[in-house]
NUTINU-403733 format. One record per residue: x, y, z of N, C-alpha, C, O, CB in turn; residue in three letters. Coordinates in steps of 0.2 Angstrom, whole numbers, plus 5000, padded with zeros to 4 digits. Glycine has a CB too. Example, Ala and Ser with C-alpha at 12.3 -4.5 7.8 and 13.67 -1.06 7.14 Angstrom:
% residues 2
+--------+---------+------+---------+----------+-------+--------+---------+------+--------+---------+------+---------+----------+-------+---------+
: n_east : n_north : n_up : ca_east : ca_north : ca_up : c_east : c_north : c_up : o_east : o_north : o_up : cb_east : cb_north : cb_up : residuo :
+--------+---------+------+---------+----------+-------+--------+---------+------+--------+---------+------+---------+----------+-------+---------+
:   5066 :    4972 : 5039 :    5062 :     4978 :  5039 :   5066 :    4984 : 5039 :   5071 :    4983 : 5042 :    5057 :     4978 :  5045 :     ala :
:   5064 :    4989 : 5035 :    5068 :     4995 :  5036 :   5064 :    5000 : 5039 :   5067 :    5006 : 5040 :    5070 :     4997 :  5029 :     ser :
+--------+---------+------+---------+----------+-------+--------+---------+------+--------+---------+------+---------+----------+-------+---------+
This chain:
% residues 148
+--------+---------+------+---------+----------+-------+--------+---------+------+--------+---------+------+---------+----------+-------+---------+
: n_east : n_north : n_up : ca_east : ca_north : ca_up : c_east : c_north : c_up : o_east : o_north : o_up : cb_east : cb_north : cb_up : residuo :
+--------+---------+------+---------+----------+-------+--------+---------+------+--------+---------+------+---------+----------+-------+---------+
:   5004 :    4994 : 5000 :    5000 :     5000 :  5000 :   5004 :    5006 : 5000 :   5002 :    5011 : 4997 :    4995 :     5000 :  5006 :     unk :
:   5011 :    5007 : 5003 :    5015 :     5013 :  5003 :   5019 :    5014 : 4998 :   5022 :    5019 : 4998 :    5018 :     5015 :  5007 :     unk :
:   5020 :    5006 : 4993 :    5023 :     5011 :  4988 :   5018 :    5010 : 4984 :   5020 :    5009 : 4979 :    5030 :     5010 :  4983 :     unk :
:   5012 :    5009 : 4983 :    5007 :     5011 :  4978 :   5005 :    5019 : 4980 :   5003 :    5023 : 4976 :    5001 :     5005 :  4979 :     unk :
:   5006 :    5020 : 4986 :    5006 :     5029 :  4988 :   5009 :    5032 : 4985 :   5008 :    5037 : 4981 :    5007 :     5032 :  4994 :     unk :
:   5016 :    5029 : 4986 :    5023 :     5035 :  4985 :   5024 :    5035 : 4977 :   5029 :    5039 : 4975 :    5031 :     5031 :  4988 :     unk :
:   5018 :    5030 : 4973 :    5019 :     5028 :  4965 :   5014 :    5033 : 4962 :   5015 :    5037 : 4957 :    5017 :     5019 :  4963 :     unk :
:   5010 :    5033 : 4966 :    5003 :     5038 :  4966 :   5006 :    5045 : 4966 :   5003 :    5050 : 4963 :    4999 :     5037 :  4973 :     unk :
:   5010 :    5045 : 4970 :    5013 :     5053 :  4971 :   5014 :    5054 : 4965 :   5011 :    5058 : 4961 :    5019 :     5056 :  4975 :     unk :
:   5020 :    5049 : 4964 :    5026 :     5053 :  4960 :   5023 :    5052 : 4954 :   5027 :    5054 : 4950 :    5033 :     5049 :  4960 :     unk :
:   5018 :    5050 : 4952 :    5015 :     5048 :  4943 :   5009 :    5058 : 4945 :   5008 :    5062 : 4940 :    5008 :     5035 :  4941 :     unk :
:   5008 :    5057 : 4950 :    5003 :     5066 :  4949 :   5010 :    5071 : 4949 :   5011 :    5077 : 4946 :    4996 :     5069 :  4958 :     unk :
:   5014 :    5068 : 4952 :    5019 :     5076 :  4952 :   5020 :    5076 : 4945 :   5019 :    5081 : 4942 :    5028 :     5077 :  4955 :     unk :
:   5023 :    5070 : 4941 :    5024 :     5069 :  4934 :   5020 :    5072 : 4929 :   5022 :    5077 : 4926 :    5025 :     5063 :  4932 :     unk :
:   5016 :    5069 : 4929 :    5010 :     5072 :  4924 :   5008 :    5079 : 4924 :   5006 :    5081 : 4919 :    5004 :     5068 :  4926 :     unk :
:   5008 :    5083 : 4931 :    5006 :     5089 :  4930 :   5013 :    5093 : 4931 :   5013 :    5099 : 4930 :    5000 :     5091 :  4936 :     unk :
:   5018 :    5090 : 4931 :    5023 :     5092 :  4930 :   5025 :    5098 : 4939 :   5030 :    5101 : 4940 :    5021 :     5096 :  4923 :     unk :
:   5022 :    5097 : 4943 :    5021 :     5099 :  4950 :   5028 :    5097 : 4954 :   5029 :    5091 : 4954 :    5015 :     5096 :  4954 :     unk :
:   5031 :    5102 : 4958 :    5035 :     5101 :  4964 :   5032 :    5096 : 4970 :   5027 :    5096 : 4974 :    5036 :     5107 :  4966 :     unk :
:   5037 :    5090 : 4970 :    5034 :     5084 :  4975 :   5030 :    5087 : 4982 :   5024 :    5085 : 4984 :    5041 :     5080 :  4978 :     unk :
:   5035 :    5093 : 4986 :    5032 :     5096 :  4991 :   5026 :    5102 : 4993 :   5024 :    5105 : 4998 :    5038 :     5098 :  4993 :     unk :
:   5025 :    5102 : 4983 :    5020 :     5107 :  4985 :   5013 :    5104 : 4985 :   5008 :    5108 : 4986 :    5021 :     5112 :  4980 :     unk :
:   5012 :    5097 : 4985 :    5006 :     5092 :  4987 :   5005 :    5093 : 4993 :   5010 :    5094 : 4998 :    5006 :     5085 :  4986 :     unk :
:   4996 :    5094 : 4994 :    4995 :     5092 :  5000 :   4993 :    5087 : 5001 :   4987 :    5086 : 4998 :    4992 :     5095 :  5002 :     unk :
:   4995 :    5080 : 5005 :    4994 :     5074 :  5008 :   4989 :    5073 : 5012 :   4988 :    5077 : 5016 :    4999 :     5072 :  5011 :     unk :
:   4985 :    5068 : 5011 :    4981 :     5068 :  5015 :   4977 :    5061 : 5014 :   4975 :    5057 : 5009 :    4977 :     5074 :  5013 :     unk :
:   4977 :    5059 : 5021 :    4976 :     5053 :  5024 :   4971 :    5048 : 5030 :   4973 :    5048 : 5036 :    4980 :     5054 :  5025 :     unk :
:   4966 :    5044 : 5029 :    4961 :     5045 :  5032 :   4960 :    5037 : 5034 :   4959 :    5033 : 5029 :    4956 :     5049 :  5029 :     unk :
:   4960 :    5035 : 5042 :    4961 :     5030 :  5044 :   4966 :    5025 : 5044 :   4971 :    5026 : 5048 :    4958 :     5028 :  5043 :     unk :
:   4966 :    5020 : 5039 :    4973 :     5017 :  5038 :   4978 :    5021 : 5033 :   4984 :    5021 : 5034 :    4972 :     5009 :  5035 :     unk :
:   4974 :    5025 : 5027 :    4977 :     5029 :  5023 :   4983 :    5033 : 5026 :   4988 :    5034 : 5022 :    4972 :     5034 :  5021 :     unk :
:   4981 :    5035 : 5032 :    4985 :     5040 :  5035 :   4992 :    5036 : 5038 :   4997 :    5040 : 5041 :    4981 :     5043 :  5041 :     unk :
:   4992 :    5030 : 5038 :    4999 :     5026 :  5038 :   5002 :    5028 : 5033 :   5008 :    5031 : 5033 :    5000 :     5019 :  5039 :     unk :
:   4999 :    5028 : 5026 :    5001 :     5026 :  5018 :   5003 :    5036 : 5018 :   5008 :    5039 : 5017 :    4992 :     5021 :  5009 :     unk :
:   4998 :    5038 : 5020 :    5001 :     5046 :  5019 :   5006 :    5050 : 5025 :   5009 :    5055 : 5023 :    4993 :     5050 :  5020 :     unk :
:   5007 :    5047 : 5030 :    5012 :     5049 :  5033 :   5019 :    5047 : 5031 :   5024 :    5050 : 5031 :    5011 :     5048 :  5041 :     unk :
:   5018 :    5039 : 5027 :    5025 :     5039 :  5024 :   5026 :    5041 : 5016 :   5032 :    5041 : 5013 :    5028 :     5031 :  5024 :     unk :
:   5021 :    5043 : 5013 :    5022 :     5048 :  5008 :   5026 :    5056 : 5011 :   5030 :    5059 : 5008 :    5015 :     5050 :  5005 :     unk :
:   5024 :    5058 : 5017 :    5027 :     5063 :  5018 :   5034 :    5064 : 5021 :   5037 :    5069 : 5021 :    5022 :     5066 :  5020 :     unk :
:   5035 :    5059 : 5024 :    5041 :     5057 :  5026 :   5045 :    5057 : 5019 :   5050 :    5060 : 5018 :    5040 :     5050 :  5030 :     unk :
:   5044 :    5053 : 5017 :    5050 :     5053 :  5010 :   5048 :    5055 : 5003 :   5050 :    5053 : 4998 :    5052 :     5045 :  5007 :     unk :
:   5043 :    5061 : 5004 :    5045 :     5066 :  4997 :   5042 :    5074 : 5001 :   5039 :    5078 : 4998 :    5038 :     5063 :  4989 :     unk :
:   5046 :    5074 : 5007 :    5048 :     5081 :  5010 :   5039 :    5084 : 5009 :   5038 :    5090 : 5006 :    5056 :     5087 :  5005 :     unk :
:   5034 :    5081 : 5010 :    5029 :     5085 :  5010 :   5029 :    5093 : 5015 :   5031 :    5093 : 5021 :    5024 :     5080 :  5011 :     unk :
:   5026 :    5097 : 5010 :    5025 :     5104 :  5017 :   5020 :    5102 : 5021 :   5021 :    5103 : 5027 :    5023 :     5114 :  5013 :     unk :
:   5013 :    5099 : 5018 :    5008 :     5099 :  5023 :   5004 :    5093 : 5021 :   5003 :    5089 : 5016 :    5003 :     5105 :  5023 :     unk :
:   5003 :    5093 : 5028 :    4998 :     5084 :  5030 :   4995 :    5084 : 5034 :   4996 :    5085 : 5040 :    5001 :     5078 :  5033 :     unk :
:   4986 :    5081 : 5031 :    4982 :     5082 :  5035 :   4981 :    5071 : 5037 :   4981 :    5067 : 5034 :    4973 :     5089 :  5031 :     unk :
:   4980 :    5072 : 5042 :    4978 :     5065 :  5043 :   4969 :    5066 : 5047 :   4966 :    5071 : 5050 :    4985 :     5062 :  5049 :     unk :
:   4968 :    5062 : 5045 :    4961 :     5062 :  5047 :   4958 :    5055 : 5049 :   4956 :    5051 : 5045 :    4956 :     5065 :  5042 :     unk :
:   4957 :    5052 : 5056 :    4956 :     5049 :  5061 :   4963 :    5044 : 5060 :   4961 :    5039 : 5058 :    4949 :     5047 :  5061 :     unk :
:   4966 :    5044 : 5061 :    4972 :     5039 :  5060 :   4976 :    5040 : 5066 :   4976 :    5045 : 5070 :    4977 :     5040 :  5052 :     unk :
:   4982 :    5033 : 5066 :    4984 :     5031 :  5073 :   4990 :    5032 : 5072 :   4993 :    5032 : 5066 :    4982 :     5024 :  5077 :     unk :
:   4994 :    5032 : 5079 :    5000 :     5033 :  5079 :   5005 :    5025 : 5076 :   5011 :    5026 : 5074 :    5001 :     5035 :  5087 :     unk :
:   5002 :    5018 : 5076 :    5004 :     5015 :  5075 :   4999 :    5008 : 5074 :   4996 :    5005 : 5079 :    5010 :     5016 :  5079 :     unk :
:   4999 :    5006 : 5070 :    4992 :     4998 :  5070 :   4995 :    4993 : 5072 :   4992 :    4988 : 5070 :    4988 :     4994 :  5061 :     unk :
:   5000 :    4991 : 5074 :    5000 :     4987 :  5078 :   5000 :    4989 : 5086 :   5000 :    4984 : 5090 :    5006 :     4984 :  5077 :     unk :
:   4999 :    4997 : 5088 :    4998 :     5000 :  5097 :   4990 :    4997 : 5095 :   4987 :    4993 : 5099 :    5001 :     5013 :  5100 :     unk :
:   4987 :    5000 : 5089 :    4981 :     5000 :  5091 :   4976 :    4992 : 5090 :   4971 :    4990 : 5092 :    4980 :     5007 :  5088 :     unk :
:   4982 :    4989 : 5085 :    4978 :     4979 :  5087 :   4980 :    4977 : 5094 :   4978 :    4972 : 5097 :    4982 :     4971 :  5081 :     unk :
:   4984 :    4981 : 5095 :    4988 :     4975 :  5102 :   4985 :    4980 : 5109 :   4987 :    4978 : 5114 :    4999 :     4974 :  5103 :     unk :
:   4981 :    4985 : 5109 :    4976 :     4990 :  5113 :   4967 :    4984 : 5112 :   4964 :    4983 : 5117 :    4977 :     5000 :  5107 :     unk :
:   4966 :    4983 : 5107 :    4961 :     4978 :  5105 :   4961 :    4972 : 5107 :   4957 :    4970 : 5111 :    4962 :     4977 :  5099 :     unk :
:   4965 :    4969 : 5104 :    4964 :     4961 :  5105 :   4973 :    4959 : 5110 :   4978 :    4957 : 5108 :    4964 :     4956 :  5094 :     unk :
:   4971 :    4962 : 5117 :    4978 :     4960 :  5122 :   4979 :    4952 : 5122 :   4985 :    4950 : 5124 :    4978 :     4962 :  5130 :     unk :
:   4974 :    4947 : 5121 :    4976 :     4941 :  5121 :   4981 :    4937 : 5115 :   4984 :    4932 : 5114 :    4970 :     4939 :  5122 :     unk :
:   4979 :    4943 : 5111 :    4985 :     4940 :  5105 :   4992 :    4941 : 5105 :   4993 :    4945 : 5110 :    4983 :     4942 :  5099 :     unk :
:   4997 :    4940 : 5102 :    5005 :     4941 :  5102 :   5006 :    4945 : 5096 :   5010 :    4944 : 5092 :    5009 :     4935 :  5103 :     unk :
:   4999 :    4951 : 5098 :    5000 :     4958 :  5091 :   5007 :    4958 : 5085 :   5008 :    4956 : 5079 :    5002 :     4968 :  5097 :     unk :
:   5011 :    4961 : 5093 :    5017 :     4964 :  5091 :   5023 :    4960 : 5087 :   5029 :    4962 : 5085 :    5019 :     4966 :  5095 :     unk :
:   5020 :    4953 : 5089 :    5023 :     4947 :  5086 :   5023 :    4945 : 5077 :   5027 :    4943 : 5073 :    5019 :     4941 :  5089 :     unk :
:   5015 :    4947 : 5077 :    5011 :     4943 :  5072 :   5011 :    4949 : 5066 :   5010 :    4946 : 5061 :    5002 :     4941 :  5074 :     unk :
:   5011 :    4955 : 5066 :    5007 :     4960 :  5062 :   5015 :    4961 : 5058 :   5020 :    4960 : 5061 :    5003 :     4967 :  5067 :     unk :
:   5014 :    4962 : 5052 :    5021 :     4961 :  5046 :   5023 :    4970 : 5045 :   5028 :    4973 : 5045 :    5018 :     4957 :  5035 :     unk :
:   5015 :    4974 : 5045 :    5018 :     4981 :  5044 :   5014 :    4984 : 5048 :   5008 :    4984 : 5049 :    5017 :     4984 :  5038 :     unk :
:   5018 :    4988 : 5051 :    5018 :     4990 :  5059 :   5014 :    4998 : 5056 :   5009 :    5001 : 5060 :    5028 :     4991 :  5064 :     unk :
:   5015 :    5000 : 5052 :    5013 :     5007 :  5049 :   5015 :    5011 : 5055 :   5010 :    5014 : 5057 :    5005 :     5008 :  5046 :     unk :
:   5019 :    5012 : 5056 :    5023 :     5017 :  5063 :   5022 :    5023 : 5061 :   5026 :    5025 : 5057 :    5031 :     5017 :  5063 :     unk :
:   5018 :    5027 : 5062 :    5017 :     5035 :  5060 :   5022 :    5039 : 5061 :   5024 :    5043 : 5058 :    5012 :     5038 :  5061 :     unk :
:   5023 :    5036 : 5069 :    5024 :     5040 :  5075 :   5033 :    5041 : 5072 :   5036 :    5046 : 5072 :    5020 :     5037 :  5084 :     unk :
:   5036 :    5035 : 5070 :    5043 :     5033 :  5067 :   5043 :    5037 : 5061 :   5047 :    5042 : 5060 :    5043 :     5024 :  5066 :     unk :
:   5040 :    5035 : 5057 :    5038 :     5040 :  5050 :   5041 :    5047 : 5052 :   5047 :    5048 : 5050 :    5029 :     5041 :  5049 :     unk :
:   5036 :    5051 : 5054 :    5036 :     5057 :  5057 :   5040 :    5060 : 5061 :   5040 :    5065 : 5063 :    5031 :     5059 :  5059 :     unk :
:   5045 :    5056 : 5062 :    5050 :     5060 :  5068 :   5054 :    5063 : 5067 :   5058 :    5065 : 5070 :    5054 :     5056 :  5073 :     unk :
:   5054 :    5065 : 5057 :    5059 :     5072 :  5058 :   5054 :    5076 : 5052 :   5057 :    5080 : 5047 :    5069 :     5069 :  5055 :     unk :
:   5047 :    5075 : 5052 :    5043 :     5080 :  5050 :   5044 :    5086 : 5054 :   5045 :    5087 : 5060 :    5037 :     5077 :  5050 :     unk :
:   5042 :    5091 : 5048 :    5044 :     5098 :  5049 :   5038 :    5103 : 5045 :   5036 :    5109 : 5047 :    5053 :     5099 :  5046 :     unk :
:   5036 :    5099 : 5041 :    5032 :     5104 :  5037 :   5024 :    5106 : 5044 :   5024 :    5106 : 5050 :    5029 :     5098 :  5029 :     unk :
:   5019 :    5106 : 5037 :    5011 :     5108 :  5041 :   5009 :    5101 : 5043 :   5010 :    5096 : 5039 :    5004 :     5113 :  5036 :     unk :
:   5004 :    5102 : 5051 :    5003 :     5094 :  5053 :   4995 :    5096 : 5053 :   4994 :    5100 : 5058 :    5008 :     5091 :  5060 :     unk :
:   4991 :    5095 : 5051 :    4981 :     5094 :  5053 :   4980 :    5089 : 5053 :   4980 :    5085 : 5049 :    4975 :     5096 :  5049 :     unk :
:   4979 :    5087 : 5060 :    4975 :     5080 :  5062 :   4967 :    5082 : 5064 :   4964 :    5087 : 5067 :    4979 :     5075 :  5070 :     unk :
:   4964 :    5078 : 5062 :    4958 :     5075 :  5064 :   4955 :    5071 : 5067 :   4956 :    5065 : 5065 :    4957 :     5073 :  5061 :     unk :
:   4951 :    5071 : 5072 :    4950 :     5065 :  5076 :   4942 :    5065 : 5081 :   4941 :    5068 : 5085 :    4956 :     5065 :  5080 :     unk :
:   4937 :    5061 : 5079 :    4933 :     5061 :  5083 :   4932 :    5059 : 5091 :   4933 :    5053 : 5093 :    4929 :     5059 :  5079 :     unk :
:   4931 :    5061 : 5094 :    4931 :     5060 :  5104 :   4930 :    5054 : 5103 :   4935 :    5050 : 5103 :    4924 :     5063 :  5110 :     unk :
:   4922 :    5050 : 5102 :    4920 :     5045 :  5103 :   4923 :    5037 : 5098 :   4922 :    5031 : 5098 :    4913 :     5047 :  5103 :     unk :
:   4927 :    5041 : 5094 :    4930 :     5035 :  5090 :   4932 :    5028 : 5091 :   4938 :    5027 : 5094 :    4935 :     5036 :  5088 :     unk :
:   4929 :    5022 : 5090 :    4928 :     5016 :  5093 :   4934 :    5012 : 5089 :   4937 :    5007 : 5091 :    4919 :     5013 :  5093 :     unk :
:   4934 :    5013 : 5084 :    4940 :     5009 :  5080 :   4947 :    5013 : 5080 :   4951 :    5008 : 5080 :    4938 :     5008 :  5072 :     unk :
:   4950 :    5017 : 5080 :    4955 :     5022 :  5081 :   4953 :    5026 : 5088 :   4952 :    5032 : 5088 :    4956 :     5027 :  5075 :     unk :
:   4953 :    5023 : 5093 :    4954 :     5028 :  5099 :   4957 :    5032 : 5100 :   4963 :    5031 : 5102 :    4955 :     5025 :  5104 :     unk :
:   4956 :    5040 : 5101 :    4958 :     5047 :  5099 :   4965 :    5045 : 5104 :   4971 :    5045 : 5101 :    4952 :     5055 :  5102 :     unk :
:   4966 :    5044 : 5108 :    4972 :     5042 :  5111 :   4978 :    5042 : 5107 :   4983 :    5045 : 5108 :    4971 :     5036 :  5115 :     unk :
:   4976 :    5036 : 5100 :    4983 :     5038 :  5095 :   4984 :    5042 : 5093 :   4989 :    5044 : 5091 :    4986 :     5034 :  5091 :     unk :
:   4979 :    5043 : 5092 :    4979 :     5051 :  5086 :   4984 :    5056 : 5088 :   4989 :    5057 : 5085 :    4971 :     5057 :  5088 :     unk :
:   4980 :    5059 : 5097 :    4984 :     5062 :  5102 :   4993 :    5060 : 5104 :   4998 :    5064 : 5104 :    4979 :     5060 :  5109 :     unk :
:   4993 :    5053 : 5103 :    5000 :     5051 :  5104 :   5003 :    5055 : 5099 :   5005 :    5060 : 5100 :    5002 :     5044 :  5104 :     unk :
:   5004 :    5052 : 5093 :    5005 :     5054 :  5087 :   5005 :    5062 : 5086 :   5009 :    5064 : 5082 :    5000 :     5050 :  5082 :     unk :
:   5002 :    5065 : 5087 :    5002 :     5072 :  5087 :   5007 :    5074 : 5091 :   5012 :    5077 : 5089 :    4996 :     5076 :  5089 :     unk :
:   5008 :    5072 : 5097 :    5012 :     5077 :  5101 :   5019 :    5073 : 5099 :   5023 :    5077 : 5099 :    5009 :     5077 :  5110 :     unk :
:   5020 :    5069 : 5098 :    5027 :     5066 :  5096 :   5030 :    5071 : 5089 :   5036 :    5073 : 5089 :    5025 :     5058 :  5093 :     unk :
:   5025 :    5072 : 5082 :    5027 :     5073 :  5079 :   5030 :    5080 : 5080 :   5026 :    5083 : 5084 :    5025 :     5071 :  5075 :     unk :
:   5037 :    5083 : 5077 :    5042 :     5086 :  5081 :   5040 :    5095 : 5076 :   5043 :    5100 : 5077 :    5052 :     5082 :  5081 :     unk :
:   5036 :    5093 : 5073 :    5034 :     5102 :  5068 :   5030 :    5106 : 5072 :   5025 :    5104 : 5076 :    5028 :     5101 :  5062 :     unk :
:   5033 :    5111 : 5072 :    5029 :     5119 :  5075 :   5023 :    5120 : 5074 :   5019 :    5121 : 5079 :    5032 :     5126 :  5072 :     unk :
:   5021 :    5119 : 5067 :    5017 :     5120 :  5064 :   5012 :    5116 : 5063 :   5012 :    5113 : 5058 :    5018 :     5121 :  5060 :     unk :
:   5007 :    5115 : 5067 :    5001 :     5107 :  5069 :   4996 :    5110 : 5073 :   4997 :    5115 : 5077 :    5004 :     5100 :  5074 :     unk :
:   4991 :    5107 : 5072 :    4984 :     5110 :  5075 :   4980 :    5102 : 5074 :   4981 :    5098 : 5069 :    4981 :     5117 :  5069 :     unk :
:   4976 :    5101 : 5080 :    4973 :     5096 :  5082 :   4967 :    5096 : 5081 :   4964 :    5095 : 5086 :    4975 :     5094 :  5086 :     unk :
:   4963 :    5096 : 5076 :    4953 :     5097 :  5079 :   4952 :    5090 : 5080 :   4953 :    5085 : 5077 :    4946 :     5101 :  5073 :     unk :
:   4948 :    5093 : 5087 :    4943 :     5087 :  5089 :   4938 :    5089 : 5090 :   4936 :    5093 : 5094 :    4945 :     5082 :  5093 :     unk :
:   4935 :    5082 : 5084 :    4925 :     5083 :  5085 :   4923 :    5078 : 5091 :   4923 :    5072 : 5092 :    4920 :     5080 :  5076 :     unk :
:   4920 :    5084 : 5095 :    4916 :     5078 :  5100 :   4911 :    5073 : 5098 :   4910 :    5069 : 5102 :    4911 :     5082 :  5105 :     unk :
:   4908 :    5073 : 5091 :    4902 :     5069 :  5090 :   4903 :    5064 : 5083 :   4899 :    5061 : 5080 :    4895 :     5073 :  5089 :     unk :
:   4909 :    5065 : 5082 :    4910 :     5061 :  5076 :   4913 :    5055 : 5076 :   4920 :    5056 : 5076 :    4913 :     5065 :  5071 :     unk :
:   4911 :    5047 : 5076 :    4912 :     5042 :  5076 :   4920 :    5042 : 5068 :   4922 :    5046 : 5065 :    4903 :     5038 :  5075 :     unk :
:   4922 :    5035 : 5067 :    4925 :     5032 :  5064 :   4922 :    5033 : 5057 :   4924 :    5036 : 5052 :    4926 :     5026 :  5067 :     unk :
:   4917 :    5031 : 5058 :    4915 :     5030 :  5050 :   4910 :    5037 : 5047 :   4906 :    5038 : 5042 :    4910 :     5021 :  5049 :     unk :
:   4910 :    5041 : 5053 :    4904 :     5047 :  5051 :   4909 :    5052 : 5045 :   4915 :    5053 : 5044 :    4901 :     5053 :  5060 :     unk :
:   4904 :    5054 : 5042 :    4906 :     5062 :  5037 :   4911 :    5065 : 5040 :   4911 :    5065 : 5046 :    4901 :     5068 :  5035 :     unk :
:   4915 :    5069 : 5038 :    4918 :     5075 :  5040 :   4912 :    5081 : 5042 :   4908 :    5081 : 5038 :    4923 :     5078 :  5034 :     unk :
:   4912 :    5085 : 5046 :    4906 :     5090 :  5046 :   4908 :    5096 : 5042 :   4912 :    5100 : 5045 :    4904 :     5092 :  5054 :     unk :
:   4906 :    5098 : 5037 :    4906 :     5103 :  5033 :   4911 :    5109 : 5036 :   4915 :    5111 : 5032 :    4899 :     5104 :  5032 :     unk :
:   4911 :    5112 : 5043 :    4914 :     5117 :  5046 :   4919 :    5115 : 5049 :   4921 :    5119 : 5053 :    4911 :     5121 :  5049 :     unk :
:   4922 :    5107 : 5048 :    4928 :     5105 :  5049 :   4932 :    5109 : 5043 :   4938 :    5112 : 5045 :    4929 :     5098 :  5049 :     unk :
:   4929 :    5107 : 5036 :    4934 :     5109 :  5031 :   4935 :    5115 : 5030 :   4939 :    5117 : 5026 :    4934 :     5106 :  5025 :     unk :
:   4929 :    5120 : 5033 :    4929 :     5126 :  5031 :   4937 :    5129 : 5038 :   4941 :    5134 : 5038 :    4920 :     5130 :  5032 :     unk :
:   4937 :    5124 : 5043 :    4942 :     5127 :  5047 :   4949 :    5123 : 5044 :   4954 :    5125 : 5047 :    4941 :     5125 :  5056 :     unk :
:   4950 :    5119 : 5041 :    4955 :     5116 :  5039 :   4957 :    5120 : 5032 :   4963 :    5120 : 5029 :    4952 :     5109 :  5038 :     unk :
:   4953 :    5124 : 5029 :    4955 :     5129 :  5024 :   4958 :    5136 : 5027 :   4963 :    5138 : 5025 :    4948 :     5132 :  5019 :     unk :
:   4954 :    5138 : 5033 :    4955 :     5142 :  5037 :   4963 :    5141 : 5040 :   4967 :    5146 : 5038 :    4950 :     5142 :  5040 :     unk :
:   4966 :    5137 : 5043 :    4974 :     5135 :  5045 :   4976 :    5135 : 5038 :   4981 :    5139 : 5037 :    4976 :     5126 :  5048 :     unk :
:   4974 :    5132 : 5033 :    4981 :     5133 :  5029 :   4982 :    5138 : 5023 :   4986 :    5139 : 5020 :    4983 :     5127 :  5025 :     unk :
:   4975 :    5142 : 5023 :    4977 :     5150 :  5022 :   4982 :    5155 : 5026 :   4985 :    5160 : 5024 :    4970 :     5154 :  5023 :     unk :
:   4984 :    5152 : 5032 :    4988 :     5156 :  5036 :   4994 :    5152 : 5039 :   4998 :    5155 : 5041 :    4984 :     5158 :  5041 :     unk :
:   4993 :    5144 : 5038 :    5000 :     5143 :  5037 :   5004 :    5142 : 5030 :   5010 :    5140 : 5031 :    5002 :     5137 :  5041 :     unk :
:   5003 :    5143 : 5023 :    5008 :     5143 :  5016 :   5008 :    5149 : 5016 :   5010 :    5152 : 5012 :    5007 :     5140 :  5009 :     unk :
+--------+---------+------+---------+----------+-------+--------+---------+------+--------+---------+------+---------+----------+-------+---------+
């Protein structure tokens, strides 16, 4: 799945002829593993993740403790590893009540990643699998009118 991202990139930079770092990445649940290592290795300026975890193996072996997670799982999708020398823009996303990504990694994963520049919303009422609420993205236009 991440080099089908990083192939993905690199065939839209090509075709429109675009600077790699001038995409915005953007990534949503498991996406957001495949998009935090797009931005890791093509210097993205900004990255919005939306409900995604610090790492799928913290959050299978947070799940299912009877199993030997950390044993079994082949890709770890490490965000939080990913991102440790992210510098660009960071928007995370995350709903309170989230039953399948528990905001907890979200939160981990945010505060690890080492950029000035990050901003965290969190929707009190929005589940895993609900819509974005329309005045999320009007606040998510809003940050990056004022951080490029």
């Amino acid at each position: 799945m991440i080099a089908d991202a990083l192939s993905a990139h690199d065939a839209l930079c090509k075709h429109y002829q675009l600077d790699a770092s001038d995409l915005i990445v953007y990534g949503r649940s498991l996406g957001g593993g495949c998009a935090a290592a797009v931005a890791a290795e093509r210097n993205t300026k900004t990255l919005i993740l939306d409900r995604t975890f610090d790492s799928v193996a913290d959050v299978a072996a947070e799940k299912y403790p009877i199993f030997p997670i950390q044993l079994l799982i082949r890709n770890r999708f490490d965000s939080i590893d990913r991102l440790s020398q992210f510098r660009g823009h960071l928007i995370q996303i995350h709903g309170t009540p989230d039953q399948i990504v528990p905001i907890a990694h979200g939160k981990r994963l945010h505060e690890s990643v080492p950029t000035q520049s990050k901003v965290f919303l969190e929707i009190p009422d929005m589940g895993h699998n609900d819509q974005l609420p329309g005045k999320i993205l009007d606040d998510v236009n809003r940050y990056l009118s004022h951080s490029t």
